[in-house]
N, C-alpha and C positions, 0 to 999 in steps of 0.2 A: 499106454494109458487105457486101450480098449477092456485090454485083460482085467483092469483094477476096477475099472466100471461093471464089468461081466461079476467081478466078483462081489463086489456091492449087492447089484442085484439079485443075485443066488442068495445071498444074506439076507438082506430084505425080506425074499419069498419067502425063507426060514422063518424067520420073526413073526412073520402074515401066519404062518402055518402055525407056529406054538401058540401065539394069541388064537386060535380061533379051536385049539384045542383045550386051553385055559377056562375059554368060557363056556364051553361045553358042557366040561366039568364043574363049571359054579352055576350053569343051569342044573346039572343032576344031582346036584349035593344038597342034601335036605335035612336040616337042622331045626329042632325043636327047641321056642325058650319059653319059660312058663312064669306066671305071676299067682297071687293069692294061694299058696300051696295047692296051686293044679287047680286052683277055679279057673282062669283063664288061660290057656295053651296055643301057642302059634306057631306054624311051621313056614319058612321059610326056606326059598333055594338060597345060592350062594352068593347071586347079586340081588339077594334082600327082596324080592318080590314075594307076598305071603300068596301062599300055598295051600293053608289052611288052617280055619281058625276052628275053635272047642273055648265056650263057656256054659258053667255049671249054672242051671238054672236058679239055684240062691244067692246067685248077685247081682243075676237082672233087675231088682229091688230097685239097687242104687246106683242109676245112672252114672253121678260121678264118680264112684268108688269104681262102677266096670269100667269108664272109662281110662283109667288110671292103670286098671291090669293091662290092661288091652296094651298101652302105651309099655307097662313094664315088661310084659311078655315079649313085643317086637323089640326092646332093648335087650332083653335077656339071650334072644335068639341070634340077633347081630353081633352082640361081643362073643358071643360063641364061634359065630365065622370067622372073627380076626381072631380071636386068641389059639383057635382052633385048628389055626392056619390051613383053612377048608380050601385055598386057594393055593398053589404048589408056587415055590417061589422060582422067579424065572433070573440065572444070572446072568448079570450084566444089566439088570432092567429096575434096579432100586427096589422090587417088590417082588 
């Protein structure tokens, strides 16, 4: 029973080890999605935190309307990380 537990563990540490390699890499993955044909622009890493925004001074006019990019842009840039599969798939782990 020792051995099965010893191996568990090793497995375990594995798992610790590829997650922390995973996110590594969705911190350095940096993906751009854009709204108003490039009025508004957002980058994003790979767990969605922006990273940097870009809007074209002709839509600061209109508040709702930039806000509106703004929201289409950080959509734009997220469906690009799932569709994109910016994150490597790990088996055995549903994702």
């Amino acid at each position: 029973m020792g051995s099965g537990f010893s191996k568990m563990k090793k497995q375990a540490r594995m798992m610790q080890e590829q997650f922390g390699q995973v996110r590594e890499k969705m911190q350095n993955t940096l993906v751009e999605g854009s709204a108003g044909n490039g009025l508004v622009k957002i980058t994003l890493n790979g767990e969605k935190d922006i990273k940097k925004l870009a809007i074209q001074p002709e839509c600061v006019s209109d508040i709702e309307g930039l806000q509106d990019l703004i929201i289409a842009a950080f959509e734009d840039a997220a469906s690009k990380i799932q569709s994109n599969s910016a994150v490597p798939s790990m088996p055995g782990f549903g994702f």
